[in-house]
GUGU-634307 format. One line per 5 residues: number of its first residue (from 1); their letters; for each residue y, x, z of N, C-alpha, C. Coordinates in nm, 2 decimals, always signed. Each point is the difference from the previous one (the first is absolute). Layout:
NUM> a> Y,X,Z,Y,X,Z,Y,X,Z; ... .
//
This chain:
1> xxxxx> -2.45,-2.81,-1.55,-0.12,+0.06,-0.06,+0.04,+0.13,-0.08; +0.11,+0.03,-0.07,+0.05,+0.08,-0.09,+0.02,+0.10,+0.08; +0.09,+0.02,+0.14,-0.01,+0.07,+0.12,-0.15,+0.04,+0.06; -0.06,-0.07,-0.02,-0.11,+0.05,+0.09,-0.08,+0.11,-0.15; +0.03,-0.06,-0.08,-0.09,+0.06,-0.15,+0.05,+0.17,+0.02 .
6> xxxxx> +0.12,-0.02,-0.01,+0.12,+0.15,+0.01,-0.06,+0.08,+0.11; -0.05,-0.03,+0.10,+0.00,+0.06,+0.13,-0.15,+0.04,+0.03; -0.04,-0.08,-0.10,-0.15,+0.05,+0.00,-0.07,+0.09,-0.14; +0.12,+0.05,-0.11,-0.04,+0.07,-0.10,+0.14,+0.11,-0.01; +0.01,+0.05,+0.11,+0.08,+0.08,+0.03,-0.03,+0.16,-0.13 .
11> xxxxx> +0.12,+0.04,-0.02,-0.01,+0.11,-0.09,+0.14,+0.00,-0.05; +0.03,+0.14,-0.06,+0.13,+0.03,-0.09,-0.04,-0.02,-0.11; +0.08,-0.03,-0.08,+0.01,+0.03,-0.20,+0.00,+0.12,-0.09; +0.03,+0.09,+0.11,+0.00,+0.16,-0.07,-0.09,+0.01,-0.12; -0.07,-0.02,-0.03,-0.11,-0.05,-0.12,+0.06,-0.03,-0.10 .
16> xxxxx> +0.12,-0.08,+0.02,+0.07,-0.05,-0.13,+0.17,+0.09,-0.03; -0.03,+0.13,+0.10,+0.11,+0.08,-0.04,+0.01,+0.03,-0.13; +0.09,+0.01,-0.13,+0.15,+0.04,+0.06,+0.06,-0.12,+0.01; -0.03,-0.13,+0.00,+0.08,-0.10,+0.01,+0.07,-0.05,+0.10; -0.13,-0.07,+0.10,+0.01,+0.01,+0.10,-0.07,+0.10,+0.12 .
21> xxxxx> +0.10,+0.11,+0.06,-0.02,+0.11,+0.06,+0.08,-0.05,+0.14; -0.10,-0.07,+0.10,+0.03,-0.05,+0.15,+0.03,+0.17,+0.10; +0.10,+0.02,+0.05,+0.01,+0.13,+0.06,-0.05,-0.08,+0.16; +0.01,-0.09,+0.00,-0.01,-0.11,+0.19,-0.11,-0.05,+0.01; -0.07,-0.03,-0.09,-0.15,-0.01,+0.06,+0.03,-0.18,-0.02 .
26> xxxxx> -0.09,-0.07,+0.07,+0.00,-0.15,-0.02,+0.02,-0.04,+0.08; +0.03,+0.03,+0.11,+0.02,-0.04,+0.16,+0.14,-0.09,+0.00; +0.08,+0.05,-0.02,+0.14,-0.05,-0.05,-0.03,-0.11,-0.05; -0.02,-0.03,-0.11,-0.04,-0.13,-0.05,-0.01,-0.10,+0.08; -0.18,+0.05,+0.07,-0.06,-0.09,+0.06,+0.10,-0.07,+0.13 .
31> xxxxx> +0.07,+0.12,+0.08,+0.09,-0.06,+0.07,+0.13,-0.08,-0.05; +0.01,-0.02,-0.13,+0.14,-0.03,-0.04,-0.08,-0.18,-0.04; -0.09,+0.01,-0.04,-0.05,-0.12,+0.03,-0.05,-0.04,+0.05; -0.06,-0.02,+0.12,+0.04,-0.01,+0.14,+0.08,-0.04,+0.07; +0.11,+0.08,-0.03,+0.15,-0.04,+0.11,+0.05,-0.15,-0.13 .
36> xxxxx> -0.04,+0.01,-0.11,+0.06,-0.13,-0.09,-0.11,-0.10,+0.02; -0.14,+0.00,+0.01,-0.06,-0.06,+0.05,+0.00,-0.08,+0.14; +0.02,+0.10,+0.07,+0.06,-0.07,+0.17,+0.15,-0.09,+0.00; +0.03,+0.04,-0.09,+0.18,-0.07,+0.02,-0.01,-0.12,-0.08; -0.10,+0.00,-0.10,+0.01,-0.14,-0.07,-0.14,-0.09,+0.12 .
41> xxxxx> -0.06,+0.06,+0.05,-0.10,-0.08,+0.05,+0.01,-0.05,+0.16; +0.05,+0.13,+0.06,-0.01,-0.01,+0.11,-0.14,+0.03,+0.08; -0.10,+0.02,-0.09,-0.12,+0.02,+0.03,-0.01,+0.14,+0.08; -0.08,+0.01,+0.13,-0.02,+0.11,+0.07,-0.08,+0.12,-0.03; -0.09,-0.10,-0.09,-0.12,+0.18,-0.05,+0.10,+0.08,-0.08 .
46> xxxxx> +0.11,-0.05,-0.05,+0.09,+0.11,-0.11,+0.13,+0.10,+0.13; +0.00,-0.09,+0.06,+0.10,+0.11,+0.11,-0.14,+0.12,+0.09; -0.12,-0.10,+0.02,-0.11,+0.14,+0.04,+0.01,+0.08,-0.07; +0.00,+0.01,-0.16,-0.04,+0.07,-0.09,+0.08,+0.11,-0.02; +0.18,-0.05,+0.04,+0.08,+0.07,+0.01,+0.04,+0.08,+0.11 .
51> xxxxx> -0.07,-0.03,+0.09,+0.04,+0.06,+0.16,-0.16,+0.16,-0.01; -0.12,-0.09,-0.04,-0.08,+0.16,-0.04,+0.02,+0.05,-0.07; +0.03,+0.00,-0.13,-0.02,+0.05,-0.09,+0.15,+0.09,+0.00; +0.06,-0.02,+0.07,+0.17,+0.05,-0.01,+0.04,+0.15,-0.01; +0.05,+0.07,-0.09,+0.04,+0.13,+0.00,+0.14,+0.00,+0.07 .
56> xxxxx> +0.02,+0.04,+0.08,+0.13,+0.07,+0.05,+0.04,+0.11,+0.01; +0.10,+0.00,-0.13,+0.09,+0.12,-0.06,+0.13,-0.11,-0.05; +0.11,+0.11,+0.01,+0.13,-0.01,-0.03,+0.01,+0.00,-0.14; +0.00,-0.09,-0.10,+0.05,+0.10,-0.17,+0.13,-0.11,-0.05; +0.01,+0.10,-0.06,+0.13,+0.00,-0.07,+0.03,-0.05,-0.12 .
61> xxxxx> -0.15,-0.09,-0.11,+0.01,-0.02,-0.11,-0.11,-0.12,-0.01; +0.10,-0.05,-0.07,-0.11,-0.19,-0.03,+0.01,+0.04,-0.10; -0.10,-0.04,-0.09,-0.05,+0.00,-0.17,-0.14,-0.07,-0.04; -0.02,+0.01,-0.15,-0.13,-0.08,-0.02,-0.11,+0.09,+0.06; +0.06,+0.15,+0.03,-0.13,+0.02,+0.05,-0.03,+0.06,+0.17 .
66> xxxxx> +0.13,-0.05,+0.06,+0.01,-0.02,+0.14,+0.07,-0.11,+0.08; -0.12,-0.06,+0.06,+0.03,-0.13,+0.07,+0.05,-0.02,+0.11; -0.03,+0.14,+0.08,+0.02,+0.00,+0.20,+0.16,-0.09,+0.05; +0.09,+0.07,-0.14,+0.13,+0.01,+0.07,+0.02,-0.19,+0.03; -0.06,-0.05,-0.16,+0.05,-0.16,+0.02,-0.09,-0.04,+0.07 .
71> xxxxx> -0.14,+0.02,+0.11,-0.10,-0.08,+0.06,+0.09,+0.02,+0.14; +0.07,+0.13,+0.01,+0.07,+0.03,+0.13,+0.12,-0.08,+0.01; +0.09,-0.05,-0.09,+0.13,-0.07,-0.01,-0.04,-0.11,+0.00; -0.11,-0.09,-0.07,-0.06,-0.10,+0.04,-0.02,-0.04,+0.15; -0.12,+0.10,+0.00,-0.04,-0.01,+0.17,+0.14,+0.02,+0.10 .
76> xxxxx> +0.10,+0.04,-0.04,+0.14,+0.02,+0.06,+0.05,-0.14,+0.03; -0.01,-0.07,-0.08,+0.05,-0.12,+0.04,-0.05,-0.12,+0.02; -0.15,+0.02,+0.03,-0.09,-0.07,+0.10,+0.03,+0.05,+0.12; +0.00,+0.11,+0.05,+0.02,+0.07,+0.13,+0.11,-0.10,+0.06; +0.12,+0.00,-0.11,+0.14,-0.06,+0.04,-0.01,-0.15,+0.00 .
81> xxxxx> -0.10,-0.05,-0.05,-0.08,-0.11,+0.05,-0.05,-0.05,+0.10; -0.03,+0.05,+0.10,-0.08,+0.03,+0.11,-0.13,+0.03,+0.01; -0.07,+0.06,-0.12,-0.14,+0.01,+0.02,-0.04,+0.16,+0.09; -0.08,+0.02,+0.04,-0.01,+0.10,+0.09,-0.12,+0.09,-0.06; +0.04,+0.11,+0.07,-0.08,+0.12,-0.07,+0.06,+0.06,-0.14 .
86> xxxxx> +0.12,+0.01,-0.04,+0.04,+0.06,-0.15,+0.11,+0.10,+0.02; -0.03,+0.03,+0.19,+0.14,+0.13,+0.00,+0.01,+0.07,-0.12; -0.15,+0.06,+0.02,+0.02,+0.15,-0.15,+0.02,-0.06,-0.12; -0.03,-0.05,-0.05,+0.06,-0.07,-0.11,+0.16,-0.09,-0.01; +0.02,+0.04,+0.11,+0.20,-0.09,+0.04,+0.07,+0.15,-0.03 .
91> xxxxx> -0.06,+0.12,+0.08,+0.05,+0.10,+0.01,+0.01,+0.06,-0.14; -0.12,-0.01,-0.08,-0.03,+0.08,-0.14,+0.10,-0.05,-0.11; -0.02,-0.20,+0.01,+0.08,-0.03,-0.10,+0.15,+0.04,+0.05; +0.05,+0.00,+0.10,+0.15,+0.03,-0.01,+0.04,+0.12,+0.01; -0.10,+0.09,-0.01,+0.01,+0.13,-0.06,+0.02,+0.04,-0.14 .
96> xxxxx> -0.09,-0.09,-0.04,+0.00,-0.02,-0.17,+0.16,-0.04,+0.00; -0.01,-0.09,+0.00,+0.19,-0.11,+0.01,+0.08,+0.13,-0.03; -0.01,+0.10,+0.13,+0.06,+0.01,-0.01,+0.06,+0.15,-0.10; -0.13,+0.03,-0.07,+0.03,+0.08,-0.10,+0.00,+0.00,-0.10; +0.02,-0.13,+0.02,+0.07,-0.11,-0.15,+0.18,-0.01,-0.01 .
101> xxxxx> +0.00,-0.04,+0.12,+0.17,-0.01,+0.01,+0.02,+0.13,-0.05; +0.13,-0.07,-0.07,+0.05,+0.18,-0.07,+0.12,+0.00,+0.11; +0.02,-0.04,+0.12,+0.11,+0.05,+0.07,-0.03,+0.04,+0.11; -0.14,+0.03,+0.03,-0.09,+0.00,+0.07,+0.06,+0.12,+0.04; -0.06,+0.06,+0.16,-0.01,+0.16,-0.01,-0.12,+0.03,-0.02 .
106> xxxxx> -0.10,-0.09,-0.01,-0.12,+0.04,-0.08,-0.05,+0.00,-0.07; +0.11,-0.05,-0.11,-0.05,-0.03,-0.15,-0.08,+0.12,-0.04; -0.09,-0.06,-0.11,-0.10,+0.14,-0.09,-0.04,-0.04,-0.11; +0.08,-0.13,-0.02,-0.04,-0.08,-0.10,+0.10,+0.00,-0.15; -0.02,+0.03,-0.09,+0.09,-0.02,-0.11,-0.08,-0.11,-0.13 .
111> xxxx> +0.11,-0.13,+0.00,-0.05,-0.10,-0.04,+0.05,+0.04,-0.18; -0.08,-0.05,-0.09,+0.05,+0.02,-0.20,+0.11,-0.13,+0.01; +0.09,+0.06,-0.06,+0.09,-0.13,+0.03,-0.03,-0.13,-0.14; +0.03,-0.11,+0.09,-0.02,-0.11,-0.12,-0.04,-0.11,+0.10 .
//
């Protein structure tokens, strides 16, 4: 019900800048719970939700106020599950992966150490 509430009062926070100042829009979210929704449930309207609603872009940064990279690394290892239909998202998260690895030759990632 909390999912369906979110999906049906769609909007940013920018309203409550300088606090919270969303540069990603809500979409990210909604997909990030979704893909945690489907994995704890199993339920199919949450993988629909994720297969339309799906942005496909490559990025390079998970944070609180970007979700794609962890819905992609998630959905990464459903794919490696056998579920079908999450090429782009198998491809995206191990792109992310891999500009995490710092030994990467694709690293782009510089982690604060601690």
């Amino acid at each position: 019900q909390l999912f369906e509430f979110a999906k049906s009062h769609k909007g940013t926070y920018d309203g409550e800048c300088p606090f919270y100042c969303s540069y990603s829009g809500y979409n990210d979210e909604l997909m990030w719970a979704a893909t945690w929704l489907y994995m704890a449930t199993k339920k199919p309207i949450y993988m629909k939700y994720i297969q339309e609603e799906a942005i496909s872009a490559s990025v390079s940064e998970f944070s609180w106020d970007l979700k794609y990279a962890g819905v992609q690394v998630l959905l990464t290892q459903l794919h490696f599950e056998g579920h079908k239909g999450l090429e782009t998202f198998k491809l995206h998260g191990e792109s992310y992966i891999c500009s995490v690895l710092p030994e990467s030759p694709y690293h782009q990632i510089n982690l604060s150490p601690g």
